[in-house]
VOKOL-563704 format. One line per 4 residues: number of its first residue (from 1); their letters; for each residue x, z, y of C-alpha. Coordinates in pm, whole numbers. Layout:
! residues N
NUM) a) X,Z,Y  ...
//
This chain:
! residues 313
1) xxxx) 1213,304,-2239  1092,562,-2030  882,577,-1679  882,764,-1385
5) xxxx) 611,860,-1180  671,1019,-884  404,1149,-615  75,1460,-692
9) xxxx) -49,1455,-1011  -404,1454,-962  -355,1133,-681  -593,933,-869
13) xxxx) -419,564,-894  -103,801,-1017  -311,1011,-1248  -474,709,-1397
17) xxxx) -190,506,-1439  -13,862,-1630  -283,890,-1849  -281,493,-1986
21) xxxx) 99,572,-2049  53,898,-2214  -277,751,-2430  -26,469,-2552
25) xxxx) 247,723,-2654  491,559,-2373  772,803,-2250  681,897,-1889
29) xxxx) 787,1177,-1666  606,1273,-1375  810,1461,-1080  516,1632,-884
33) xxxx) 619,1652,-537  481,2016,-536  719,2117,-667  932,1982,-482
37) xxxx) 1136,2328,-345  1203,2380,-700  1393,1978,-745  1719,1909,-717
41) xxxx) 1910,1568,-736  2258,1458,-798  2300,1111,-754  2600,893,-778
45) xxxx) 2688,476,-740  2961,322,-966  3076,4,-932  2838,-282,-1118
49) xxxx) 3044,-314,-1460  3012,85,-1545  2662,303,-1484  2616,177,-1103
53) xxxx) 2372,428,-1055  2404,769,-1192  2256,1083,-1170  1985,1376,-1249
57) xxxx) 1698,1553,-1135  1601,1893,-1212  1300,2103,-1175  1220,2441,-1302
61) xxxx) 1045,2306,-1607  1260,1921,-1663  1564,1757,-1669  1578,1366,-1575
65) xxxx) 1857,1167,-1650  1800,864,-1431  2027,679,-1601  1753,637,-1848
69) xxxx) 1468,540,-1619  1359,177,-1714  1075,141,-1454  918,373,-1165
73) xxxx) 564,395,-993  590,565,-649  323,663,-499  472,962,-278
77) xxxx) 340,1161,59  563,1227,318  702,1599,173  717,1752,496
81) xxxx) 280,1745,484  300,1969,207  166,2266,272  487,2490,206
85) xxxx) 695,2277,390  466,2234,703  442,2598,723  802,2645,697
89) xxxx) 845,2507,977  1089,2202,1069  1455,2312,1066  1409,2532,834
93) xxxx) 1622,2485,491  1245,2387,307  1207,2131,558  1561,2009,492
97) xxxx) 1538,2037,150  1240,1840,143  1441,1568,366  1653,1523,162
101) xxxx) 1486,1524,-194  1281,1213,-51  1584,1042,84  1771,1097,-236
105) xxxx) 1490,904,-425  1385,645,-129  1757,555,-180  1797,551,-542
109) xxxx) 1433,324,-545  1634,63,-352  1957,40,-604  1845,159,-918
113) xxxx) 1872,-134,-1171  1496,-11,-1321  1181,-190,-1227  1025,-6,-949
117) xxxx) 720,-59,-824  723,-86,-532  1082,-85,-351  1022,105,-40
121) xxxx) 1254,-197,144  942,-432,22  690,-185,133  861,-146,521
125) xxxx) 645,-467,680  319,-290,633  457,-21,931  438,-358,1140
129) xxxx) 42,-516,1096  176,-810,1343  499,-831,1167  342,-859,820
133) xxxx) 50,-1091,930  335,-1362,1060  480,-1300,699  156,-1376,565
137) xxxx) 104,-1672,773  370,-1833,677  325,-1839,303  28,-2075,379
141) xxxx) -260,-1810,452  -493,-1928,775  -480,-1534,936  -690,-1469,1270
145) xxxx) -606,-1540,1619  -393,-1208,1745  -342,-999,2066  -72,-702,2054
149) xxxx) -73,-594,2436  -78,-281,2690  -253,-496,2930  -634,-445,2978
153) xxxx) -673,-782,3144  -490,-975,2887  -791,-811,2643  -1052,-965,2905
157) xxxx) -909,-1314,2861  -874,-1274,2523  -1231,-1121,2485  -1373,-1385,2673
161) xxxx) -1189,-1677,2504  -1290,-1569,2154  -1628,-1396,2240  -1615,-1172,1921
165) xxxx) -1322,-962,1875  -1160,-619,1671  -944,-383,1748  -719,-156,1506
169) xxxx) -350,1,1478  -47,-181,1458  130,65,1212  80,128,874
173) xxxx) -89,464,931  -461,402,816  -662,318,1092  -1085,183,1120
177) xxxx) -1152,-131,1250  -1422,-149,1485  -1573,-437,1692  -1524,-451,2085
181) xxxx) -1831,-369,2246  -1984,-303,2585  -1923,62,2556  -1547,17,2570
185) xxxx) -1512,-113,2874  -1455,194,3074  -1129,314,2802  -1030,-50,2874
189) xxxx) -748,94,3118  -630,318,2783  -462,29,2620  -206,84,2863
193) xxxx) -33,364,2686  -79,297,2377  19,-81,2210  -285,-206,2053
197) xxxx) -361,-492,1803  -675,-708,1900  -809,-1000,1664  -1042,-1248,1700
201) xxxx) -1345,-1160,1438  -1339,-1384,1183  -1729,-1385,982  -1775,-1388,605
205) xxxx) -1787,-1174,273  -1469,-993,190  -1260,-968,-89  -984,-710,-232
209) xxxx) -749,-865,-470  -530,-651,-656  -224,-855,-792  -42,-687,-1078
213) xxxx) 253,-878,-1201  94,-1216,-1260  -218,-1054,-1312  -524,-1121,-1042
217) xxxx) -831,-892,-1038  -1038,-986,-694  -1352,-745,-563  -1628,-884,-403
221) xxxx) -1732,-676,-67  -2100,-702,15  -2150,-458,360  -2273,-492,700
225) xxxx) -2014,-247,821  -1707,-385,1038  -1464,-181,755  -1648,-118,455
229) xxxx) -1418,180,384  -1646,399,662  -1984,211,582  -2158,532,459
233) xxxx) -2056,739,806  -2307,497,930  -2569,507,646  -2459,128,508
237) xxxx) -2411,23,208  -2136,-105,30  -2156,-301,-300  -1817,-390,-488
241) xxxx) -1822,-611,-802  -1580,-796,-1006  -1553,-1200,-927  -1327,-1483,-979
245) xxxx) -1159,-1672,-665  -1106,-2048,-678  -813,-2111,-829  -581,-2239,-555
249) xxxx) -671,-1888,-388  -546,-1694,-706  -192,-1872,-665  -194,-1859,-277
253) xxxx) -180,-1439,-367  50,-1470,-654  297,-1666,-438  230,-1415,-127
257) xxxx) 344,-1093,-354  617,-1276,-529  778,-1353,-171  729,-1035,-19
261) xxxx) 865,-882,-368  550,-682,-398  478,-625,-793  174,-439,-712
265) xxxx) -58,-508,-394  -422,-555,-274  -490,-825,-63  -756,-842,157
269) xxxx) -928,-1192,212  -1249,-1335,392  -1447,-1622,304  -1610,-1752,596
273) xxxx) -1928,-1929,577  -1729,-2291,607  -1575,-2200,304  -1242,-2117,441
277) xxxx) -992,-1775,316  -873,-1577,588  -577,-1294,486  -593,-994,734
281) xxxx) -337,-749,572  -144,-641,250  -166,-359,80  199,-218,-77
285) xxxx) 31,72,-196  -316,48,-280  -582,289,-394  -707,66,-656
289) xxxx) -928,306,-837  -1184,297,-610  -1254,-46,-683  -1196,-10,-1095
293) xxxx) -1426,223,-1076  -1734,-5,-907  -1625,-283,-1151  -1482,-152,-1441
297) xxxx) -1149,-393,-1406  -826,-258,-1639  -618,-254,-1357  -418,89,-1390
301) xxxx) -415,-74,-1756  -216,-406,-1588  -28,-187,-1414  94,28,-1741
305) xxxx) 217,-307,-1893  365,-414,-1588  583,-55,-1598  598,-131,-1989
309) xxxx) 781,-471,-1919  449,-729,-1955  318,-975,-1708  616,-954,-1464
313) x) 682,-1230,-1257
//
């Protein structure tokens, strides 16, 4: 056995996860995409009856033989952000280099015969929000009523038929969602060069749930605040604590990340006041210590058995 992290070592959901597997004596390397002018990768695809995939990586301080690699977390940045690649310049031979170190492993991720968590082919509907909420819809999730448009007066009629609505990106790039109010109506007209995602607000408490293998560990959200994740620009406050969700709602998210071949995920659900679960989005690569850390769940534990070969689905 042995595990491969990949990604910066102090990334908190990476560093946590690294020091479960070191604290249980579990062989792990970690490729730190610092260093990342200093890798190199040779990579090579058999046929399926001899080594399929083949190959090394090799940094100033490690050799990995991937051939060995039994399961992978990947939590990487885009390596042309780093700081000695950005300042390189593009075209220059860092910026290729860097190109090509994360194509090299985006590519061996996808055929590698090691548990990998998460494919980056799995991972690809979150850069569409509309695409992935139709994929959530129909694995049996009621998700809200949705406008993608560059028309301002298609926003009127939908603003007027659903009297309360949001607005927030289409892409996977992190984005706040905010309520539409009076004050936007003179950047109305903006919508028209830029494809935005509109959504009928839909009331109620919400919920993260972090699904690890078949493992479920759900987060209560108690805030005022639109998106909880910007509550305290505003001086709210957010409380998170540990619950359970009704039982039918637990399988409803196991079945969701089995079918989108998502190992690890957080879901995020509301509970309206009628009682009903609304899914706006999945999460392929969440930042789940910030909620272990408000409720004291194991889940970078679940997540170092799930690399270890437990509570896979």
């Amino acid at each position: 056995m042995l595990i491969l992290l990949w990604g910066i070592t102090e990334e908190s959901p990476l560093a946590a996860v690294h020091s479960e597997l070191t604290s249980l004596g579990i062989p792990t390397v970690f490729l730190d995409q610092r260093d990342i002018l200093d890798t190199e990768i040779e990579l090579s695809v058999g046929d399926r009856l001899q080594l399929p995939v083949q190959g090394q990586i090799r940094t100033w301080y490690q050799k990995i033989d991937l051939s060995e690699i039994t399961a992978a977390y990947l939590r990487p940045y885009d390596s042309r952000r780093l700081p000695q690649i950005a300042q390189a310049g593009a075209n220059s031979r860092a910026w290729q280099h860097a190109i090509a170190v994360d194509d090299t492993l985006m590519s061996w991720s996808e055929i590698t015969p090691a548990f990998v968590v998460n494919r980056p082919s799995a991972m690809a509907a979150n850069g569409s929000k509309p695409y992935q909420l139709e994929q959530i819809r129909s694995l049996g999730f009621k998700v809200p009523e949705t406008l993608v448009t560059t028309d301002p007066e298609a926003v009127r009629s939908f603003w007027e038929l659903h009297g309360d609505i949001i607005y927030k990106s289409i892409s996977g790039i992190r984005s706040k969602v905010s309520r539409l109010g009076v004050e936007h109506l003179e950047r109305l007209d903006n919508v028209s060069w830029c494809p935005t995602q509109f959504q009928q607000y839909i009331p109620g408490r919400d919920y993260r749930v972090h699904v690890v293998g078949t493992e479920i560990f759900a987060s209560e959200v108690i805030s005022q605040a639109d998106d909880y994740r910007y509550a305290a620009e505003n001086d709210e406050s957010t409380e998170i604590r540990g619950c359970h969700l009704p039982e039918e709602v637990e399988q409803q998210c196991r079945v969701l990340a089995k079918a989108i071949n998502l190992p690890l995920c957080g879901i995020d659900l509301r509970r309206t006041p009628g009682g009903d679960w609304y899914c706006f989005e999945v999460n392929p690569s969440p930042g789940f210590t910030y909620y272990q850390q408000f409720t004291g769940q194991p889940i970078s534990t679940a997540i170092t058995n799930l690399l270890a070969g437990k509570n896979r689905i």
